[in-house]
C-alpha positions in Angstrom: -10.6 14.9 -27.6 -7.8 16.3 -25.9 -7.8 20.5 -25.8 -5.2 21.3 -28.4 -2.0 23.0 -27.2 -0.3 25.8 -28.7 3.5 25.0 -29.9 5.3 27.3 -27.6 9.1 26.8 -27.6 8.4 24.9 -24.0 5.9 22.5 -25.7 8.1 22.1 -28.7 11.4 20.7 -26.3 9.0 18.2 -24.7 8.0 17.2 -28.2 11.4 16.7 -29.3 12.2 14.6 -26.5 11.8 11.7 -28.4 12.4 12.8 -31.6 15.5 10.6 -31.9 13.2 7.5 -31.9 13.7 4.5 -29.7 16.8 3.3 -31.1 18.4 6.4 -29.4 15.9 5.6 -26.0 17.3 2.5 -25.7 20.8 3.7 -25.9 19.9 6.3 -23.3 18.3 3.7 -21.3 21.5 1.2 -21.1 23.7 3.7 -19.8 21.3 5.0 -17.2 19.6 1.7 -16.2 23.6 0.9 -15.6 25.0 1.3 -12.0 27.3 3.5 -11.6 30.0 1.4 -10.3 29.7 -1.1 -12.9 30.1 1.5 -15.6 33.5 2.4 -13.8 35.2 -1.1 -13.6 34.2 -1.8 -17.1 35.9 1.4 -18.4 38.9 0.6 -16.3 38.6 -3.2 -17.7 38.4 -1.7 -21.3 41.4 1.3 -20.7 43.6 -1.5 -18.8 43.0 -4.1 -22.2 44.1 -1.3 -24.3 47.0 -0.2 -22.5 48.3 -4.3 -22.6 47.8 -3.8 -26.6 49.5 -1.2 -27.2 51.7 -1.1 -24.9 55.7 -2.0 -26.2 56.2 -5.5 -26.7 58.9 -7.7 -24.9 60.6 -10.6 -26.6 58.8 -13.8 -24.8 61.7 -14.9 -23.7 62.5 -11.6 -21.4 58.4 -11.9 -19.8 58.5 -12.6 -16.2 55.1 -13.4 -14.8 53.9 -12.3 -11.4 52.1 -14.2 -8.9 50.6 -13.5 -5.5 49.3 -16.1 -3.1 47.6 -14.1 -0.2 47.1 -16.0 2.8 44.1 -15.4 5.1 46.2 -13.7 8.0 47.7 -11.8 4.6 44.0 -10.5 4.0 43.9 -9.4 7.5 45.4 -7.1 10.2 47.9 -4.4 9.7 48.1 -5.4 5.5 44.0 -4.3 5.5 45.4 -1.0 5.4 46.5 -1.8 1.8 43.3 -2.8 0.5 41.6 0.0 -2.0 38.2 -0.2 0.2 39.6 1.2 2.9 40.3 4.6 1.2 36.5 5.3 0.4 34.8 7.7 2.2 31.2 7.5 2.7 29.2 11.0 2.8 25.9 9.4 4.0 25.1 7.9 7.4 25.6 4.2 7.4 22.7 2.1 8.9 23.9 0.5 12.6 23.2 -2.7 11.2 26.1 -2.7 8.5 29.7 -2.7 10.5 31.8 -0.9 7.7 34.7 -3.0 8.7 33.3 -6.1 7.6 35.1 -6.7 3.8 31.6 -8.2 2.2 29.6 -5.7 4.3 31.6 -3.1 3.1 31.2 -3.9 -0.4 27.9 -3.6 -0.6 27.7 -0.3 1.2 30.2 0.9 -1.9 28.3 -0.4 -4.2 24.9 1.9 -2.7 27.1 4.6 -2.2 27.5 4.6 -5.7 24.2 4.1 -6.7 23.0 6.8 -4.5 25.5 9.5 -6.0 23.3 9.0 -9.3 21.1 11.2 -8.7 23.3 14.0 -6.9 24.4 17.2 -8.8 27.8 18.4 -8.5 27.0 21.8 -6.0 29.7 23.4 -7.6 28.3 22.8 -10.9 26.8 25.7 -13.0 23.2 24.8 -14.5 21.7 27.7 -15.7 18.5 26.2 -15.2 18.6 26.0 -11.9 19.1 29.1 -9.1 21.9 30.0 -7.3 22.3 27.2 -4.5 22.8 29.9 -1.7 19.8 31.0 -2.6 18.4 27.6 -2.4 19.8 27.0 1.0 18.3 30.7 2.0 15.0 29.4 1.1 15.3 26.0 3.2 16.7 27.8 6.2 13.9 30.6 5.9 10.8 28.4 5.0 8.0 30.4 6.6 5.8 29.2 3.6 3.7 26.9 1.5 5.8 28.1 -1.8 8.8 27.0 -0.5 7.4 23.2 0.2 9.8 21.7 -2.6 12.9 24.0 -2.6 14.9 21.2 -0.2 14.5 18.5 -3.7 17.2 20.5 -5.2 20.0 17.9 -6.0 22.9 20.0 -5.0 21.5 20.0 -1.3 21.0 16.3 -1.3 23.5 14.9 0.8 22.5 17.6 3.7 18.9 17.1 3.7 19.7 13.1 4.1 22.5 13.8 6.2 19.9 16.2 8.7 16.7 14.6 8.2 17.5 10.8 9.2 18.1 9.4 5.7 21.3 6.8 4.9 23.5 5.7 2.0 21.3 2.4 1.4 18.0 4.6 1.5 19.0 6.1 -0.6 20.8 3.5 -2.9 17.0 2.1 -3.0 15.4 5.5 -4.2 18.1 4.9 -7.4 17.5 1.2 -7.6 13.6 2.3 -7.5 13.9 4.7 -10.3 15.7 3.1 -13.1 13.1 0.2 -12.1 10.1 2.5 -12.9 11.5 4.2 -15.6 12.4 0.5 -17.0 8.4 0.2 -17.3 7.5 3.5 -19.1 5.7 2.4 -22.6 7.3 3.6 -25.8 4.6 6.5 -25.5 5.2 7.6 -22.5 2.7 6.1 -20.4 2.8 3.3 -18.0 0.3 0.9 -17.1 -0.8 -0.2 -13.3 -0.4 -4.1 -13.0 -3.2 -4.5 -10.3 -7.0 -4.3 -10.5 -7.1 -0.6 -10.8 -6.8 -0.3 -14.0 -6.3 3.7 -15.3 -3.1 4.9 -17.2 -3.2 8.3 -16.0 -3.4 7.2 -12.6 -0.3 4.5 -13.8 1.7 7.8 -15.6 1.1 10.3 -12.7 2.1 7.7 -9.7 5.4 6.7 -11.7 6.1 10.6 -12.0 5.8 11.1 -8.7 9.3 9.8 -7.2 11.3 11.1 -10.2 9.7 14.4 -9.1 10.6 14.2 -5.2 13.5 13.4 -6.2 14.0 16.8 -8.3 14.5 14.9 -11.8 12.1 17.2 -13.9 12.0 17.6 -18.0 14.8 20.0 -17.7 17.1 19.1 -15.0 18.4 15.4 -14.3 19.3 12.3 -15.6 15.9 11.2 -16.4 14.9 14.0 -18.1 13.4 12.5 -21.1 11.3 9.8 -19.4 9.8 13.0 -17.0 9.4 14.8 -20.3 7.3 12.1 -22.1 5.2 11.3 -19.7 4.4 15.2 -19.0 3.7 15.3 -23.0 1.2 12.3 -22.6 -0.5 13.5 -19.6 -0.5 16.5 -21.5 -2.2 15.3 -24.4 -4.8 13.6 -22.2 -6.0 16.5 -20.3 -9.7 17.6 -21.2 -10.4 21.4 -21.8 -12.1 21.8 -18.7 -8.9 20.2 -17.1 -10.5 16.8 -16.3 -7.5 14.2 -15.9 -9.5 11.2 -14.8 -8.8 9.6 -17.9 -11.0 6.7 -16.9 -14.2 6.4 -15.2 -15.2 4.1 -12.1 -13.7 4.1 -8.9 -10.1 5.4 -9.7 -11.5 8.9 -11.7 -11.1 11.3 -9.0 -7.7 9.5 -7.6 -5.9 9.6 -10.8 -7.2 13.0 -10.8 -5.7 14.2 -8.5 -2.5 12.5 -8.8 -2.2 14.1 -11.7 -2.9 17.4 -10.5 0.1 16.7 -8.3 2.2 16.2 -11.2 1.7 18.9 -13.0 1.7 21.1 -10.1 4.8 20.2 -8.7 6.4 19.7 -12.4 5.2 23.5 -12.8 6.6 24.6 -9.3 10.4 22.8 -9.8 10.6 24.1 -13.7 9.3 27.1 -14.0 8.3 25.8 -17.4 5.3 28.1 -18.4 3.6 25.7 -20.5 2.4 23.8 -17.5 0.8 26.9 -15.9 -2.5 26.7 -17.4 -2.7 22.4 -17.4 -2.1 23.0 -14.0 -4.3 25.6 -13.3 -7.0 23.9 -15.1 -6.5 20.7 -13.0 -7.1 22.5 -9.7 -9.8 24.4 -11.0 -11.7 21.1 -11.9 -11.0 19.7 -8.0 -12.3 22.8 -6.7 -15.8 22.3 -9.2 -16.4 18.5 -8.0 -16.0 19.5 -4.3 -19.3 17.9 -2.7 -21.0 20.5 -0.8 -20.2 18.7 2.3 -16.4 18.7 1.7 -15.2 16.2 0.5 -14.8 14.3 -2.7 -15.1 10.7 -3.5 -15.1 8.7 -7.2 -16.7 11.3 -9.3 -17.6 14.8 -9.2 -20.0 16.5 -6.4 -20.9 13.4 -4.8 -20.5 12.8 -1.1 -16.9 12.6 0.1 -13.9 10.1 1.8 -11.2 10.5 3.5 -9.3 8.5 1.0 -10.4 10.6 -1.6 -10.1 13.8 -0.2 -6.5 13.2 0.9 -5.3 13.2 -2.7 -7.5 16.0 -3.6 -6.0 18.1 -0.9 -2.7 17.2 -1.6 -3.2 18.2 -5.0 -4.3 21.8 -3.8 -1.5 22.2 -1.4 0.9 21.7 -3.9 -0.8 23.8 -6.3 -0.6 26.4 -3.5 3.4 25.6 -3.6 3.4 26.3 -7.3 1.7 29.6 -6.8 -1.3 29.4 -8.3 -4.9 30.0 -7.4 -6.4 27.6 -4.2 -9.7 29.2 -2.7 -9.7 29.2 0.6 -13.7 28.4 1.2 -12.6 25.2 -0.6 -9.7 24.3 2.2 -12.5 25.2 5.0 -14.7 22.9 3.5 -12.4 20.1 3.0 -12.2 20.5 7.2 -15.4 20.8 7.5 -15.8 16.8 6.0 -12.4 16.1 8.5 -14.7 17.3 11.5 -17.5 14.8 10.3 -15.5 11.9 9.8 -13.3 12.3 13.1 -13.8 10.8 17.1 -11.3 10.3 20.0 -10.9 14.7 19.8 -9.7 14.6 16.7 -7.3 12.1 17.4 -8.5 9.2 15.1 -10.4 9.1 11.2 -13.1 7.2 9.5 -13.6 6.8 5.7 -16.7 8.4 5.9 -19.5 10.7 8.1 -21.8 7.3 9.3 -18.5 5.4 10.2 -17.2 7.9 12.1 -17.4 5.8 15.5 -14.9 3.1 13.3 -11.3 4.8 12.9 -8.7 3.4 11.0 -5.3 3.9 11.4 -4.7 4.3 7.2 -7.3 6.8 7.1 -6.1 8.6 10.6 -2.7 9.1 9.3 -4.0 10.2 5.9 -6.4 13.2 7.6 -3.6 14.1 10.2 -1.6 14.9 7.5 -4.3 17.2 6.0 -5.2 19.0 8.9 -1.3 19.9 9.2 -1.4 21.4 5.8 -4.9 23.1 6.9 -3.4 24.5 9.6 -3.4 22.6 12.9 -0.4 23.5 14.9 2.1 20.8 16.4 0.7 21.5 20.0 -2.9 20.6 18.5 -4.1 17.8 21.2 -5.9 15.8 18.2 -2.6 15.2 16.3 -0.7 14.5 19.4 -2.8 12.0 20.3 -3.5 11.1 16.7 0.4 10.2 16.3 1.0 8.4 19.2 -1.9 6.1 18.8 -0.3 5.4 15.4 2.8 4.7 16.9 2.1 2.3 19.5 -0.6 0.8 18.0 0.7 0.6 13.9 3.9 0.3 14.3 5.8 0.5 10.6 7.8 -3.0 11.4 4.4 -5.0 11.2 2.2 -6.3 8.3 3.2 -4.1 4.6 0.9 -1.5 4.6 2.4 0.9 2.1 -0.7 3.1 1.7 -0.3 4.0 5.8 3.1 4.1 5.5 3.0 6.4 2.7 1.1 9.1 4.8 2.1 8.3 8.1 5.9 8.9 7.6 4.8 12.5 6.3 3.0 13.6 9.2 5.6 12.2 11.6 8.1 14.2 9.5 6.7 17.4 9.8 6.0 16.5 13.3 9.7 15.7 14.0 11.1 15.3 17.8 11.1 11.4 19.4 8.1 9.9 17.3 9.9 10.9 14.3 12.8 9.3 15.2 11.4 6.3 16.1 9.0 6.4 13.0 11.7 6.3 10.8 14.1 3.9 12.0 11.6 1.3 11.9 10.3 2.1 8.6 13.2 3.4 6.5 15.1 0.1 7.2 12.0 -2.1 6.8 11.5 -0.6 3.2 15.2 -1.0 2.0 15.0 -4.6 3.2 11.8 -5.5 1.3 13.1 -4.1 -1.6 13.4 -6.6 -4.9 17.1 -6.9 -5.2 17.6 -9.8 -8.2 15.9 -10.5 -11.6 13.5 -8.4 -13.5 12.2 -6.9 -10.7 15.3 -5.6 -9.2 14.2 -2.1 -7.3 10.6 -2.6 -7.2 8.7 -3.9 -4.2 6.3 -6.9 -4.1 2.7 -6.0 -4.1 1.3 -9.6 -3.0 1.9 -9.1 1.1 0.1 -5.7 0.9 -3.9 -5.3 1.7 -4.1 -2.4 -1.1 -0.5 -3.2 -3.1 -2.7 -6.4 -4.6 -5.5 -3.5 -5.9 -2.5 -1.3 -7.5 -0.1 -3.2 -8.4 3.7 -3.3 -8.4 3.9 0.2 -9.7 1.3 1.3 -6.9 3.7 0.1 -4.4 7.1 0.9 -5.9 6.0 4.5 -6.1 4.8 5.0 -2.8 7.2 3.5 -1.0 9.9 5.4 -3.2 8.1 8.5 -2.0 8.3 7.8 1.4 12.0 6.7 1.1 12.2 10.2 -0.5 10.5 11.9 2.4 14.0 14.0 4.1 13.7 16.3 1.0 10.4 15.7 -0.9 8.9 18.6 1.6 10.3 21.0 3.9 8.8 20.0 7.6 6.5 22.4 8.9 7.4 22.8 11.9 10.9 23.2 12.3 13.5 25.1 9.9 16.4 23.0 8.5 19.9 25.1 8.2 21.9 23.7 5.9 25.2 26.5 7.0 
């Protein structure tokens, strides 16, 4: 049975989330599942209809009727400085390959531009649940520290960190796209379900949580606060008393463990909401009990370790360590310990585990180069400048879908910044918006069927992930470099 939590005042607002019932979900959910733009023309459709009714009525025989035949040269040249388009003004960087002066092209750039405003916040808005933005931008320009990993997910600083970190309007238009998608698929309970072979709910509920996260939409703050909230409540409610979230056993347990861990953690660090102190703390507490004695961790507790394991473990500790709260260190030096066993090339390449060492991958290399950043290595560190330009010239983001790689890669080329960045993320920013689902049911998500591992997880898998990685210019300060946002 689930540990029974007391009703404190935080536990009781998550509760009454849905207290309204469905009826008043749905409601909710038509407006926000809704572009934006749409919403506006059908309010100006609706105000214009009710100005012609009640407008004064002329006698029929005193109506004149107005018509306007525009002729193609009409449509063009110095009358294009008439047409409405023209006068918006785009606060995001426009990918190269869409010429704004195109009239089609430039309809669907307003059309993202609107859909990426959804999840902005006004920065002269006053939320008292949320601190002072100059203190916020203090905190990104200042970042000397683990604790301040997530301040740059604020939504009052989004249009900088996009603007600075190599993000554009239709990036982000697909990070909006991808959201009301996922939240489209959360069950009446607050749960979702993975589609693929692994089959695990927690593991479902913590990966769609995830990108509403990194993108700063919490219980609290946000216009998807009640989905966030119920499926906080359910992981919640699923949580054993020695903070097992596994849900499930087999080979997902320890993954969906520490996804969840994640969640919490980071749902902790961005609220401040007490009542997730101790889940959390529990959580982390139960990674730091199944750590093998070699290291690492792998499908259940104490038994020899992966890489692919341990990089979800670790990342559930680091962001722990963001949420102040209790990480040992002997459990990060042992979780390098198992990186030294599993590594050739100097350090340079990964293998899933000890006795395959001498056959690196490039999923697993980018997975472990992104731990030993958060362990420490510094950006001079021979393995992980070797490390990233093997990936790069080798695994190029513009080849087969490979959203597990992709998903770890374009964080450690982030943090790494300079050139590889650069060229990192051109290639697989624009290859993500471009596979993106953009008709029918499945309008936001991204197919699972091309990817080696997307067939495994599913469509959720796959959505998440690659909405994480489309999230990656504010999900985490880089390490390396500050970011002034003055």
């Amino acid at each position: 049975m689930p540990a029974a939590l007391a009703p404190s005042p935080a536990r009781r607002r998550l509760q009454q989330e849905t207290a309204a019932g469905l009826a008043q979900a749905w409601v909710r959910s038509l407006f926000r599942d809704t572009p934006a733009w749409l919403v506006s023309l059908v309010f100006h459709l609706v105000a214009l209809t009710l100005l012609a009714m009640l407008g004064p009525q002329e006698d029929a025989g005193d109506q004149i009727t107005l018509s306007m035949v525009l002729s193609a040269a009409d449509r063009e040249g110095s009358d294009r400085a008439d047409n409405p388009l023209d006068d918006v003004k785009f606060d995001l960087p426009i990918p190269e390959t869409i010429d704004p002066n195109n009239e089609e092209q430039r309809e669907v750039l307003i059309r993202a531009d609107q859909e990426a405003r959804e999840l902005r916040i006004d920065p002269e808005s006053i939320n008292p649940q949320m601190p002072e933005l100059s203190r916020v931008k203090q905190t990104i320009g200042t970042a000397s520290s683990i604790q301040a990993a997530l301040a740059a997910r604020d939504p009052r600083v989004r249009v900088e960190m996009v603007q600075q970190e190599g993000g554009t309007t239709m990036s982000e238009a697909a990070v909006a796209r991808a959201l009301r998608w996922i939240a489209s698929k959360q069950r009446p309970d607050g749960r979702w379900n993975l589609e693929g072979g692994a089959n695990n709910d927690m593991a479902a509920t913590s990966l769609a949580l995830l990108p509403f996260l990194g993108a700063g939409q919490t219980h609290i703050v946000g216009r998807y606060q009640d989905t966030v909230g119920r499926g906080l409540r359910w992981m919640l409610d699923h949580q054993r008393p020695n903070g097992d979230l596994r849900y499930a056993g087999g080979n997902t347990g320890m993954y969906a463990h520490g996804q969840a861990t994640i969640v919490l953690c980071e749902a902790f660090a961005l609220s401040g909401d007490e009542e997730l102190r101790v889940p959390a703390q529990r959580a982390l507490d139960y990674i730091v009990k199944a750590q093998h004695i070699g290291g690492g961790w792998r499908y259940g507790p104490n038994e020899p370790g992966d890489t692919s394991v341990l990089g979800w473990q670790l990342m559930a500790l680091q962001s722990g360590r963001a949420a102040s709260l209790t990480v040992p260190d002997v459990t990060l030096e042992l979780a390098n310990n198992f990186l030294d066993s599993v590594q050739s090339h100097g350090g340079s390449r990964y293998a899933y585990m000890p006795q395959q060492r001498n056959n690196p991958t490039h999923r697993l290399t980018a997975e472990a180069l992104l731990c030993r950043v958060y362990l420490g290595w510094k950006s001079d560190n021979p393995g992980l400048m070797e490390g990233l330009d093997w990936l790069l010239e080798h695994n190029p983001p513009a080849q087969q879908a490979d959203i597990y790689y992709w998903y770890y890669a374009t964080q450690a080329f982030h943090h790494y910044g300079g050139e590889s960045w650069d060229r990192w993320n051109g290639e697989m920013r624009d290859t993500l918006v471009d596979r993106q689902e953009r008709r029918g049911p499945d309008a936001g998500s991204w197919s699972p069927h091309d990817d080696k591992y997307g067939r495994e997880g599913g469509r959720l898998f796959v959505t998440s992930l690659a909405t994480c990685t489309l999230e990656v210019y504010y999900r985490h300060l880089p390490i390396f470099r500050q970011i002034d946002l003055d």
